[in-house]
C-alpha positions as CSV (number, residue, x, y, z in Angstrom):
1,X,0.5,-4.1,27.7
2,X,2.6,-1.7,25.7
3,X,5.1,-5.1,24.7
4,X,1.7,-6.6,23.2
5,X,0.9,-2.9,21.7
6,X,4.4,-2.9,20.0
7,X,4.0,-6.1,18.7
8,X,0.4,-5.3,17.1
9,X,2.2,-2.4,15.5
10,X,4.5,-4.3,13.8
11,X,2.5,-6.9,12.4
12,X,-0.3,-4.6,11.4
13,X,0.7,-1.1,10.6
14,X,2.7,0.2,7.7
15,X,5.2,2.0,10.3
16,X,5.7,-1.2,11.8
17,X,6.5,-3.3,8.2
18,X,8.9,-0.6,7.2
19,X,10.8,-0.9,10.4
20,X,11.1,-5.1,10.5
21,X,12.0,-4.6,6.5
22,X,15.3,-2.0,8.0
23,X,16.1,-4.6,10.4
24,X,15.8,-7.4,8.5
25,X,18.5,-5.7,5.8
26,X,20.7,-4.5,8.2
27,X,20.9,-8.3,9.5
28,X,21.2,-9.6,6.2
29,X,23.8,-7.3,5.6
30,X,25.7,-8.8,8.7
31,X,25.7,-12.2,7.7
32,X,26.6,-11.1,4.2
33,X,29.9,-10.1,5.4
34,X,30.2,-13.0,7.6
35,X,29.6,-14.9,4.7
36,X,32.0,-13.1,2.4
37,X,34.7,-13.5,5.3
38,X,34.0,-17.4,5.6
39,X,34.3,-18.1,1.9
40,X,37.6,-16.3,2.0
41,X,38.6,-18.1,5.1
42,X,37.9,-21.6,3.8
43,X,39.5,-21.2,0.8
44,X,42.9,-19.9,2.9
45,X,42.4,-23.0,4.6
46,X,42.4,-25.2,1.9
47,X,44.4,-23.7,-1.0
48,X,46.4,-22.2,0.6
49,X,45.5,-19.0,-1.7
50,X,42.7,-16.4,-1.1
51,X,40.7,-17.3,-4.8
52,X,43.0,-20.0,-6.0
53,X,41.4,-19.8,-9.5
54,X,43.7,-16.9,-9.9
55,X,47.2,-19.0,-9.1
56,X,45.3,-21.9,-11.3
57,X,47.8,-24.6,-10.5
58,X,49.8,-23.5,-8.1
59,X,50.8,-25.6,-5.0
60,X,49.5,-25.2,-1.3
61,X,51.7,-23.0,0.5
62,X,51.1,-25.1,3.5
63,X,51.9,-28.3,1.6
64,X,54.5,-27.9,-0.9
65,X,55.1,-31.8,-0.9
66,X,51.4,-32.2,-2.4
67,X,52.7,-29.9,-5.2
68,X,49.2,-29.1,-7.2
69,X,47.6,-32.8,-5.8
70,X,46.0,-31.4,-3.1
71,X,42.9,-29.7,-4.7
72,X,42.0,-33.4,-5.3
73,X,41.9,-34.0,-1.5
74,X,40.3,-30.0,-0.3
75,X,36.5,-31.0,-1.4
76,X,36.8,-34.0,-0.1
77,X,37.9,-32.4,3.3
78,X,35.4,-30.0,2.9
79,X,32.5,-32.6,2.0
80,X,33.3,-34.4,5.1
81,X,32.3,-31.1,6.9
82,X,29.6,-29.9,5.2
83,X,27.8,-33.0,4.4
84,X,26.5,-34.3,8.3
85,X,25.8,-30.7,9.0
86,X,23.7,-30.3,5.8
87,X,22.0,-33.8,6.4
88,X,21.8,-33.5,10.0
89,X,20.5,-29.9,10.8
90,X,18.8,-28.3,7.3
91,X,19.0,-31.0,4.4
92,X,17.0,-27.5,2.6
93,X,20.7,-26.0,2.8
94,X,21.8,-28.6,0.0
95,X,21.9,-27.5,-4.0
96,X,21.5,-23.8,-5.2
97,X,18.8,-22.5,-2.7
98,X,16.7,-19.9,-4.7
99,X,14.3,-22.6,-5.8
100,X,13.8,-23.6,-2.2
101,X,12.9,-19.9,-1.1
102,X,10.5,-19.7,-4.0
103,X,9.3,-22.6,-2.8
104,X,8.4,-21.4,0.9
105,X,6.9,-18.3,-0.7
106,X,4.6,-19.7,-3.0
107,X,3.5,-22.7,-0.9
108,X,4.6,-22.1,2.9
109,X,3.6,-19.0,3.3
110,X,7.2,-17.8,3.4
111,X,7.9,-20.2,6.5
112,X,11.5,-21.3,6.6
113,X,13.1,-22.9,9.0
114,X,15.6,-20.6,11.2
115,X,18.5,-23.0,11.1
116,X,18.7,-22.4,7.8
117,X,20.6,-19.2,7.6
118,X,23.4,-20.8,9.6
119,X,23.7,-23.9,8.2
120,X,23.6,-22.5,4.6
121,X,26.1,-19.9,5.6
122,X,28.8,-22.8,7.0
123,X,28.3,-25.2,4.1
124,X,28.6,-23.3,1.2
125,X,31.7,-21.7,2.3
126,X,33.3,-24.8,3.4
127,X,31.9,-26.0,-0.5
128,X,33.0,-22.9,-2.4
129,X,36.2,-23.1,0.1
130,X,36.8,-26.4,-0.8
131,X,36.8,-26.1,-4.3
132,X,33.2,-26.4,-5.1
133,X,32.2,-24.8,-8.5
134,X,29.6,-22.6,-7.5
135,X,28.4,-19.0,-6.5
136,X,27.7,-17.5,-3.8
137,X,24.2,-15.7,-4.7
138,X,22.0,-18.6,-4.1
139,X,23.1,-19.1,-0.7
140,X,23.4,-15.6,0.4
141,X,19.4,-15.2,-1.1
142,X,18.7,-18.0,1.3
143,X,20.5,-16.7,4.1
144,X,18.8,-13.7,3.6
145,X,15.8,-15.2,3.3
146,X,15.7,-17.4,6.4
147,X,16.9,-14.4,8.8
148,X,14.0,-12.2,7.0
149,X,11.5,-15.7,7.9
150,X,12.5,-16.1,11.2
151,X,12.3,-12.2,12.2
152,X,8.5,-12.7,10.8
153,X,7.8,-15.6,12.8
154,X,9.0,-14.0,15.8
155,X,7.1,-11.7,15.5
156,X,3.9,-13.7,14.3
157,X,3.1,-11.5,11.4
158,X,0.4,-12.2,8.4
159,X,1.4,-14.7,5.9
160,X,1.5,-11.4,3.2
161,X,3.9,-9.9,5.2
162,X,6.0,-12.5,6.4
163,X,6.1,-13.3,2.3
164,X,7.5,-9.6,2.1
165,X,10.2,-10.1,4.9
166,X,11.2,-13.1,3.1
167,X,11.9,-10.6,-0.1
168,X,13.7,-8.5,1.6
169,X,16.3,-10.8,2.9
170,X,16.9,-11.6,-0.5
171,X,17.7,-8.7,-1.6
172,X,19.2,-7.4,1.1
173,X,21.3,-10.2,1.0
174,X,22.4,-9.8,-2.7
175,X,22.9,-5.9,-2.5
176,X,25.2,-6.1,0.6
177,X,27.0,-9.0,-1.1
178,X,27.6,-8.0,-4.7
179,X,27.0,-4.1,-4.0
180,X,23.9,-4.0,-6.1
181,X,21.2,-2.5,-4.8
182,X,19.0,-2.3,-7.8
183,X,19.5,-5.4,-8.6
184,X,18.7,-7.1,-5.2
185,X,15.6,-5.3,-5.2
186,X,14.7,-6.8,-9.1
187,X,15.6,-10.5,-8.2
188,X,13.4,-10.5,-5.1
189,X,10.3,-9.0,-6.9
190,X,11.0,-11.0,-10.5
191,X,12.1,-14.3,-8.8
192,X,11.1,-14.8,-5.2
193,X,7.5,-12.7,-4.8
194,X,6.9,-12.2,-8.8
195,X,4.6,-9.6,-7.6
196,X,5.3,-5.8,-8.1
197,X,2.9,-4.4,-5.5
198,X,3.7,-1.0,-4.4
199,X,3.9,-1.4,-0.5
200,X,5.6,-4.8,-1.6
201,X,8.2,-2.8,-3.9
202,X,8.5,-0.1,-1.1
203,X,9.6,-2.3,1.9
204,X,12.0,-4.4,-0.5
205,X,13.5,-1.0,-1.4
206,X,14.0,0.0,1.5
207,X,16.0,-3.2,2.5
208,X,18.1,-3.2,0.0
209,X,18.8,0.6,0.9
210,X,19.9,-0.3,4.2
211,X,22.3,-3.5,3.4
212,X,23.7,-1.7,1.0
213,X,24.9,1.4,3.2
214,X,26.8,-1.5,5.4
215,X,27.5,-3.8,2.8
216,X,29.6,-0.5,1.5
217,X,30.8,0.6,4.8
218,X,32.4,-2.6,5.3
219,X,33.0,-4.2,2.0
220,X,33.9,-1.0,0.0
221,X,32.2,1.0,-2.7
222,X,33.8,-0.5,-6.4
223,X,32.2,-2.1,-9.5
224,X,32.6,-5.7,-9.7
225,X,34.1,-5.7,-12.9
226,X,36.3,-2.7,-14.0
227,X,36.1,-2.3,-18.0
228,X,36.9,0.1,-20.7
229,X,34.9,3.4,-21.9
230,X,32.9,1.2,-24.9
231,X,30.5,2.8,-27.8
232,X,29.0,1.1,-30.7
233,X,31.0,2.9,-33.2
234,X,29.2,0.9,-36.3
235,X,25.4,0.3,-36.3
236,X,25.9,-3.5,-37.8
237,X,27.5,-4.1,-34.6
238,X,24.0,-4.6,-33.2
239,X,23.4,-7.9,-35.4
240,X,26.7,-9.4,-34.2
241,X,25.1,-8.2,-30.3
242,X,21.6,-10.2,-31.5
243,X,23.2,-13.4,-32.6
244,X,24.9,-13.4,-29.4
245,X,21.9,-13.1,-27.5
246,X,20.4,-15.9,-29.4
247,X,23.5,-18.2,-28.6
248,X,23.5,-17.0,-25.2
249,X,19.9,-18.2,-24.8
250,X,20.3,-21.4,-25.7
251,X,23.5,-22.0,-24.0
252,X,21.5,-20.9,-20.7
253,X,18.6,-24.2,-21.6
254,X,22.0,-26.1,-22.3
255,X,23.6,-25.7,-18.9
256,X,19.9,-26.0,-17.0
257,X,19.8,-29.3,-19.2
258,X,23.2,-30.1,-18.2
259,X,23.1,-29.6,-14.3
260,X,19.8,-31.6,-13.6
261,X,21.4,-34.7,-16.2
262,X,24.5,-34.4,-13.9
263,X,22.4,-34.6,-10.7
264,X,20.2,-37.5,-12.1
265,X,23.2,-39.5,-13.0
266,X,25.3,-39.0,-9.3
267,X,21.4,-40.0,-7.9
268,X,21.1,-43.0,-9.8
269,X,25.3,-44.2,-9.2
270,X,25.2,-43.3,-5.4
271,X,24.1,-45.7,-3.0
272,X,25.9,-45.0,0.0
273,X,24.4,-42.5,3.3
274,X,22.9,-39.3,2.0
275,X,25.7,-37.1,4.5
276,X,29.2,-38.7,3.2
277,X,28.1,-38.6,-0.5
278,X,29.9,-34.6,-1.0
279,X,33.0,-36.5,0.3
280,X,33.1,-39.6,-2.0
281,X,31.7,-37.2,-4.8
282,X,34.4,-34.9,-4.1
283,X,36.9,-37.5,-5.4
284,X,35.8,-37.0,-8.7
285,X,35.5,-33.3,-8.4
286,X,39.0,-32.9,-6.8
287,X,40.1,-34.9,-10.5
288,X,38.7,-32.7,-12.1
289,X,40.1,-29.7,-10.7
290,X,43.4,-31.5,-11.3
291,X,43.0,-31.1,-14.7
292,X,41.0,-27.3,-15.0
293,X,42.1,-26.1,-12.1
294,X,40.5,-22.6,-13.4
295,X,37.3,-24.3,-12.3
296,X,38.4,-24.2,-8.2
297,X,35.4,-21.8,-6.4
298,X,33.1,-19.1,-7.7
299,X,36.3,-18.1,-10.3
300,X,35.9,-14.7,-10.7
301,X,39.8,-14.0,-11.7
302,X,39.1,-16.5,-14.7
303,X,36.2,-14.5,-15.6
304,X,38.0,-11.0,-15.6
305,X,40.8,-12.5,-17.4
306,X,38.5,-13.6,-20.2
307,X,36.7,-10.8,-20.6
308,X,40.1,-8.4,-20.8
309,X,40.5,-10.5,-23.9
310,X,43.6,-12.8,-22.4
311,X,42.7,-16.4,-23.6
312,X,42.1,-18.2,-26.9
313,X,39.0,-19.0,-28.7
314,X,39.6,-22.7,-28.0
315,X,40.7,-22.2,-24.3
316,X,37.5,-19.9,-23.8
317,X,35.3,-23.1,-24.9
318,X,37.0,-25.6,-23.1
319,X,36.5,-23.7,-19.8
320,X,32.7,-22.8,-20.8
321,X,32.1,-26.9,-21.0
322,X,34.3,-27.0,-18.0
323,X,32.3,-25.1,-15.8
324,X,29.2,-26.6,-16.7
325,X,30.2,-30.1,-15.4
326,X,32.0,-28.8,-12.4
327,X,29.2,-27.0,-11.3
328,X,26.5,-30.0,-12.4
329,X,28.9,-31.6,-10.4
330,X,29.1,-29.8,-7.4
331,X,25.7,-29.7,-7.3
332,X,25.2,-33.2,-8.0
333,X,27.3,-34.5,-5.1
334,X,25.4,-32.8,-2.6
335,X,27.3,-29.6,-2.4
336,X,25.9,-26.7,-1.3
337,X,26.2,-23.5,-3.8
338,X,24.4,-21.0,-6.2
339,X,24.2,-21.6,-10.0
340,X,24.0,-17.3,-11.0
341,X,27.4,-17.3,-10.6
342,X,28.5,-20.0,-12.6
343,X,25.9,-18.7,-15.4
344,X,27.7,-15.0,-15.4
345,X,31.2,-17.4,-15.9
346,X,29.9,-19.2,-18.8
347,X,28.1,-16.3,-20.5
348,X,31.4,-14.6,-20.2
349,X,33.5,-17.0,-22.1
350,X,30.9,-17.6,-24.9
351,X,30.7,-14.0,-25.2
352,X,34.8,-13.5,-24.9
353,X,34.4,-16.5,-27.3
354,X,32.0,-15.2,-29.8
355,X,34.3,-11.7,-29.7
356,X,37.5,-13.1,-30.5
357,X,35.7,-14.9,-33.7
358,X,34.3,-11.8,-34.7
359,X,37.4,-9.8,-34.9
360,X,38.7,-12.3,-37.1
361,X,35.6,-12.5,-39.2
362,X,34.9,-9.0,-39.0
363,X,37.7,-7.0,-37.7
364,X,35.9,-3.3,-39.2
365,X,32.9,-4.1,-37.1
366,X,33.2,-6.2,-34.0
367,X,34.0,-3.8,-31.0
368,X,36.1,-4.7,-27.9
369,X,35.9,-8.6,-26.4
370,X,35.6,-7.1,-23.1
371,X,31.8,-6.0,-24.4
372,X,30.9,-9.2,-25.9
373,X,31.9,-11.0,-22.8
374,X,29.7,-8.8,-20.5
375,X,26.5,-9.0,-22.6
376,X,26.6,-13.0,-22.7
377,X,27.6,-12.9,-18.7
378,X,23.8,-11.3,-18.9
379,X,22.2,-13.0,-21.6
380,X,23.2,-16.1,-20.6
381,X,22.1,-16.0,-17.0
382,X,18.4,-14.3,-18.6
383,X,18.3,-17.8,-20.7
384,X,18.8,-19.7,-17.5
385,X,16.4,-17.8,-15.3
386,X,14.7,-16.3,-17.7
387,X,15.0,-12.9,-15.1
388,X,15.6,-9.8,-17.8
389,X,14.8,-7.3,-15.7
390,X,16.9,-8.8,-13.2
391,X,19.4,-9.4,-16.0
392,X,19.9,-5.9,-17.2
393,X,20.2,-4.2,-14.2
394,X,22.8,-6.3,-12.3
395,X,25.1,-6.1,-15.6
396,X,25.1,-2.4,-15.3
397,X,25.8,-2.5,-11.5
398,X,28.6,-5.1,-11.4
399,X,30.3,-2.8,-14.0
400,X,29.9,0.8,-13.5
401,X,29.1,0.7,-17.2
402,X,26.1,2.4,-18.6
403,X,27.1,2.8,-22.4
404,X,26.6,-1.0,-22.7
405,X,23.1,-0.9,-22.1
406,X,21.3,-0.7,-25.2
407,X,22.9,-4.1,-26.8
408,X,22.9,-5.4,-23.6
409,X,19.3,-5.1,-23.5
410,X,18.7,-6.2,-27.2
411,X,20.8,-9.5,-26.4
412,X,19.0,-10.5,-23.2
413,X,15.4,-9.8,-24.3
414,X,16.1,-12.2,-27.4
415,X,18.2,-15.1,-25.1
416,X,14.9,-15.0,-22.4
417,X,12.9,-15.1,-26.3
418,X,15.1,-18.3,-26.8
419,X,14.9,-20.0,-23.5
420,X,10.8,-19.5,-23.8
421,X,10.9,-21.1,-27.0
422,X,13.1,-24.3,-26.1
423,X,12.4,-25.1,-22.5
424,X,9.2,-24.3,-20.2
425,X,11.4,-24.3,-17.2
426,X,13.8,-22.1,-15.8
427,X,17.1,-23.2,-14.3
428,X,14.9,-22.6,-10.8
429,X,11.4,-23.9,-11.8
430,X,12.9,-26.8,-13.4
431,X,14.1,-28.3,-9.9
432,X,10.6,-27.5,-8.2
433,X,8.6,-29.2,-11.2
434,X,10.6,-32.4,-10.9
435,X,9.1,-32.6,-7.5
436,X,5.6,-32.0,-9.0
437,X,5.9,-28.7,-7.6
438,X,4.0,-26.3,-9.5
439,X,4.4,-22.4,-8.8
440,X,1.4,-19.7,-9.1
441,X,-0.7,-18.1,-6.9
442,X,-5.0,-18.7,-7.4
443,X,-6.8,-16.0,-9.2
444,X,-9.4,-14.3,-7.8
445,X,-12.8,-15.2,-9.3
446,X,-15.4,-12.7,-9.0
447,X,-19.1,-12.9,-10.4
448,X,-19.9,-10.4,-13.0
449,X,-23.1,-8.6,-11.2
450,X,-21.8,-5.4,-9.8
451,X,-24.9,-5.0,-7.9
452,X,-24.1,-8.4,-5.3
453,X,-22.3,-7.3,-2.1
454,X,-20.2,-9.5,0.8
455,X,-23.3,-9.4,2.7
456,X,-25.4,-11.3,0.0
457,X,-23.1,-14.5,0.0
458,X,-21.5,-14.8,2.9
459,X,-21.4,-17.7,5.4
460,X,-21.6,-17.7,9.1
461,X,-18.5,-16.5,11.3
462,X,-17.7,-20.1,12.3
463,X,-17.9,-21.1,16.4
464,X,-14.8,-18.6,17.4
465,X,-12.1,-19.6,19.8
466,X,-11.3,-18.0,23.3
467,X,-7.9,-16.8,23.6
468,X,-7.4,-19.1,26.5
469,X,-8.2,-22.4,25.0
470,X,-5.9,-24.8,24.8
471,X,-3.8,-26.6,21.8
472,X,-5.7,-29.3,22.1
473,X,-8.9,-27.8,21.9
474,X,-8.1,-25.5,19.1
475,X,-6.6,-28.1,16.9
476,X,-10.2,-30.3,17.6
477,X,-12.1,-27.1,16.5
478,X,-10.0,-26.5,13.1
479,X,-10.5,-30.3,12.2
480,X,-14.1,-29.6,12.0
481,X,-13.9,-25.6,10.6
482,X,-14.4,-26.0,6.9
483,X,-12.2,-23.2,5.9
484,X,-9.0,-24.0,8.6
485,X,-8.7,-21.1,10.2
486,X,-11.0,-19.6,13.2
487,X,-11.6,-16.1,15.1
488,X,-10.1,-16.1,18.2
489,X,-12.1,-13.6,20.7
490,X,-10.9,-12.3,24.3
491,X,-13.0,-13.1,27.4
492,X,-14.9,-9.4,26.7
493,X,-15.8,-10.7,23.1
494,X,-13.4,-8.5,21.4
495,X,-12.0,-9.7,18.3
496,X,-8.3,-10.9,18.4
497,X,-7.2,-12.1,15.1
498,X,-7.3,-15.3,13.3
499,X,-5.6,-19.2,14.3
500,X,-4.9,-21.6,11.3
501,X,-3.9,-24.9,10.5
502,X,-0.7,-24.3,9.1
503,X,0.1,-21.8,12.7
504,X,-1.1,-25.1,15.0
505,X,1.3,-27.3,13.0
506,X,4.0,-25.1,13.2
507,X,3.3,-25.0,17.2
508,X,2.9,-28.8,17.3
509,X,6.1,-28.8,15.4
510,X,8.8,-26.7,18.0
511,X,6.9,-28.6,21.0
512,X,5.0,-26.2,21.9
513,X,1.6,-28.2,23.0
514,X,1.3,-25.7,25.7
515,X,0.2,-22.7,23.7
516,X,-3.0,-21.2,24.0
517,X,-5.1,-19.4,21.4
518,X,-4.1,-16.1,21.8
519,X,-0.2,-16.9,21.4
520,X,-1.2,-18.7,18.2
521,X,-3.4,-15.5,17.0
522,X,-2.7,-13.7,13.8
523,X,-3.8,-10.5,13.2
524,X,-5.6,-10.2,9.5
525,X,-4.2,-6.2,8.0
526,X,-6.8,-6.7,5.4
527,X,-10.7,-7.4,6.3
528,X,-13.7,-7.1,4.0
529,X,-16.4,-5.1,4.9
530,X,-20.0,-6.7,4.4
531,X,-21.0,-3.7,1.9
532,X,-17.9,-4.1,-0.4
533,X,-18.3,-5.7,-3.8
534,X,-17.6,-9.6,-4.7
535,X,-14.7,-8.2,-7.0
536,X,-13.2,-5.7,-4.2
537,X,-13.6,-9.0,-2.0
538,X,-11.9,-11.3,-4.9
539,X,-8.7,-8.7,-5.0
540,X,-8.5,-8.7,-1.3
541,X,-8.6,-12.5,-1.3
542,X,-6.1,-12.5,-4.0
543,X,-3.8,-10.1,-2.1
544,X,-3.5,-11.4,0.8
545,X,-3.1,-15.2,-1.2
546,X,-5.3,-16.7,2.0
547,X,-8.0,-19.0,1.6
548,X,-11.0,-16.9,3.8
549,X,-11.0,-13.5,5.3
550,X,-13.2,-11.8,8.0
551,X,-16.3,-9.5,6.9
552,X,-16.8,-6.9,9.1
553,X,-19.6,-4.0,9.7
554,X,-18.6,-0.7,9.1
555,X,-18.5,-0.7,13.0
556,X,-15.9,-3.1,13.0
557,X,-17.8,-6.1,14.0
558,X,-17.3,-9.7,12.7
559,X,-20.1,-10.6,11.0
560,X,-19.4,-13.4,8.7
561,X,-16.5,-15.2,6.3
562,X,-15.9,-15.4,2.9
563,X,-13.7,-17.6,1.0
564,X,-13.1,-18.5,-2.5
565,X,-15.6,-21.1,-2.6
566,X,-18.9,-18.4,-2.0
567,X,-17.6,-16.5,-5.1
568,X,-17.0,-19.5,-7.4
569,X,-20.9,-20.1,-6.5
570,X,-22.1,-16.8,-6.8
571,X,-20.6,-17.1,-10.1
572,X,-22.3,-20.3,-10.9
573,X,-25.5,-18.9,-10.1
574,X,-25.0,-15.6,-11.9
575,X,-24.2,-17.4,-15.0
576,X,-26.7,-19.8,-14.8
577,X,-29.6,-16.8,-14.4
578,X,-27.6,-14.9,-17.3
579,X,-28.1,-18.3,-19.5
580,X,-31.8,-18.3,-18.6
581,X,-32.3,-14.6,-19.2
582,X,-31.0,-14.9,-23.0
583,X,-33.5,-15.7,-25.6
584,X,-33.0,-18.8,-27.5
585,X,-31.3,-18.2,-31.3
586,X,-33.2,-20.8,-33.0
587,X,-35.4,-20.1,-36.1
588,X,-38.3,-21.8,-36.3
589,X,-38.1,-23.0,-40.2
590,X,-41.7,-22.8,-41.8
């Protein structure tokens, strides 16, 4: 009795959501490091180096006979790994992973499978490890996600907070992992939920909070990027800031545009088994390494080194078109990485780029590269995302450096202005809408009489469920319940919670045709009482993003349902008595 107690608490009360959103960070944080440790592991294991884009061209320790030939054999060892287990235990794992969490959010109900976390983990670092041209942010924000999934599931908590749990593995995930707090907490609520809600907002927080503290303890406490004291000593230096922005924007849509051309073109040539395609593909991304071998992993000693102002204008550009083919590629081959990482590496060199030219052009004004290769790491990742909030804050917390942050700001807002104006996808959305995925939530329609309450349009509480019945019988019962989801009562007629479709096809799906009723139960936190008004009734639909909702008496008892469908016709009606209570506006002409 007190186990079944506990577990109410945590589903239902706010006590309980703020503990699962601490455990679900502190676990995030865990497999963060693992993660971390993996990547580093892998690429040991197959370069020989621990980031072998910083001894760009250097042979494998462990194979000096190979000389610099071997990176043209490590992804295709590694894509002979990571491929089966991809295809054969969470194809989901493949590609960049942040469009498939927004996925699950906006049209699973935050259901992801638990394999996930694991499988994600192991392939992307065998991937990255194995040369693959990719970050790790989109598979730590799945990894995250999946743990925070999985420990809602458990736990057999409301849709609308299992959707927050999700949220707070991702940014759990990415605070423990880049040692940003603020900006784990921003991605989850600008990407993943898009919704700001305070308890929402709170929980996330909170998360973050706690990866963070172990992400620190274990990882250390230093910026990302270590750069100069910088000022804008000369107001015009703002334009020269703006016109990066606007380049930065478009060279966001151009690297989107470039990785889904890249991926359609390895989709139309292969024709061989789905699981040995990273391995063949890796042939041609082992080539290329050969020749950029800058271009090996996430690159971050590349990056540094541009932005302290070390290569040439012409070297900066071929490794911005570089990286945008080897990470198309990576991708396209059925490799398993994030793309925010590889945005932050081309932003960098257009910006180190777009410095270098302007101290030539005009050497009075332009400030230090090192600035101009920060602000296009940002604006060109708010182009691709199209995240600015996101954008702005992670900047500042990979660097330490606040002085940037007024032209940083200026240069992202007008690069998301530019990536609105030429594409209506983001380098996520884009992948979901070639599946005809479309992402929103449905607004709440409310009639505009004040005066109606739940009680006047209502249905009937459909035929309940006892919390003994069997699979069988409940799945029988929701094929012939209009809204797809039933009460479930105990044997003293007290009210349990709620079954739904989606919960009996996720029991028919892990074999469990077994389960009774009361195991498949889900408590609903929110509940419309009979006296509250159709637009308090709308919100509360709209909140908790379900389909119908319980009314109940101010004594607590279930007295009917309401779904969307009774307020779109107490709309109808409303208007159609307003249209008949209006005089007619015709004159009458003598």
């Amino acid at each position: 009795m007190t186990g079944s107690r506990v577990g109410a608490a945590l589903r239902t009360s706010s006590a309980g959501l703020l503990a699962l959103s601490l455990a679900v960070g502190a676990v995030a944080a865990g497999f963060a490091v693992l993660f971390r440790w993996l990547i580093r592991t892998f690429t040991l294991l197959f370069s020989g180096h621990a980031d072998y884009a910083g001894a760009a061209g250097a042979a494998h320790p462990g194979l000096p006979g190979l000389g610099r030939w071997f990176v043209v054999a490590a992804p295709v060892a590694a894509g002979l790994l990571y491929g089966p287990l991809v295809h054969f235990f969470a194809r989901e794992a493949r590609g960049h992973g942040v469009p498939e969490v927004m996925y699950a959010v906006s049209h699973r109900g935050g259901r992801i499978a638990p394999q996930v976390a694991g499988v994600k983990a192991l392939a992307s670092a065998l991937c990255i490890g194995g040369g693959g041209s990719v970050g790790r942010e989109g598979p730590i924000v799945q990894i995250g996600s999946a743990l925070g999934s999985t420990v809602g599931r458990v736990l057999r908590v409301p849709e609308v907070r299992l959707r927050v749990l999700v949220a707070c593995g991702a940014a759990a995930g990415i605070a423990a992992t880049f040692n940003a707090p603020l900006a784990g907490v921003f991605f989850a609520m600008e990407l993943i939920l898009a919704d700001f809600t305070a308890q929402a907002f709170g929980m996330v927080v909170l998360s973050s909070v706690a990866a963070s503290v172990i992400g620190r303890a274990v990882l250390g406490d230093t910026p990302f990027l270590q750069l100069p004291a910088f000022t804008v000593k000369h107001p015009t230096e703002y334009l020269l800031f703006a016109l990066l922005g606007l380049v930065a924007g478009g060279a966001g849509v151009l690297f989107t545009k470039v990785l889904y051309a890249i991926e359609d073109l390895c989709d139309r040539v292969w024709r061989g088994p789905e699981w040995l395609r990273p391995a063949v593909g890796g042939i041609v991304l082992g080539l290329l390494l050969l020749v950029l071998p800058q271009m090996y992993g996430v690159g971050y000693p590349v990056l540094g080194a541009a932005v302290g102002g070390r290569y040439t204008v012409a070297f900066l550009l071929l490794l911005l078109l570089g990286k945008m083919v080897a990470t198309s590629l990576t991708i396209g081959i059925g490799g398993s990485g994030g793309v925010f990482a590889p945005s932050l590496f081309i932003g960098a060199m257009l910006g180190a780029g777009f410095g270098e030219a302007a101290h030539v052009l005009a050497p009075g004004i332009a400030g230090p590269v090192g600035a101009y290769g920060l602000i296009g790491m940002g604006a060109v990742f708010a182009g691709a995302a199209r995240a600015p909030i996101t954008a702005v804050i992670i900047m500042f917390e990979l660097t330490g450096e606040y002085t940037i942050i007024l032209p940083l700001m200026a240069a992202i807002v007008l690069a998301t202005g530019v990536s609105h104006l030429i594409s209506p996808d983001t380098i996520y959305t884009l992948k979901l809408r070639r599946r005809g995925v479309a992402l929103g939530r449905p607004e709440a329609i409310a009639p505009s009489q004040p005066s109606l309450q739940v009680r006047d349009v209502m249905d009937p509480v459909p035929q309940p469920v006892s919390e003994d019945a069997a699979l069988v019988d409940v799945t029988t019962a929701l094929a012939a319940s209009r809204f797809g989801v039933l009460p479930v009562l105990a044997q003293n007629g007290d009210y349990l919670g709620v079954v739904t479709a989606r919960g009996v096809s996720d029991a028919l799906a892990d074999g469990r045709h077994d389960a009774a009723a009361a195991s498949l139960a889900t408590e609903v936190p929110t509940v419309i009482r009979d006296s509250d008004t159709l637009a308090a009734a709308a919100d509360a639909l709209s909140r908790d993003d379900t389909n119908a909702l319980p009314v109940v008496t101010a004594e607590g008892a279930v007295v009917g349902w309401l779904d969307y469908r009774a307020l779109f016709n107490a709309r109808r009606v409303a208007a159609q008595d307003g249209s008949r209570a209006q005089p007619s506006s015709a004159v009458q002409r003598p």
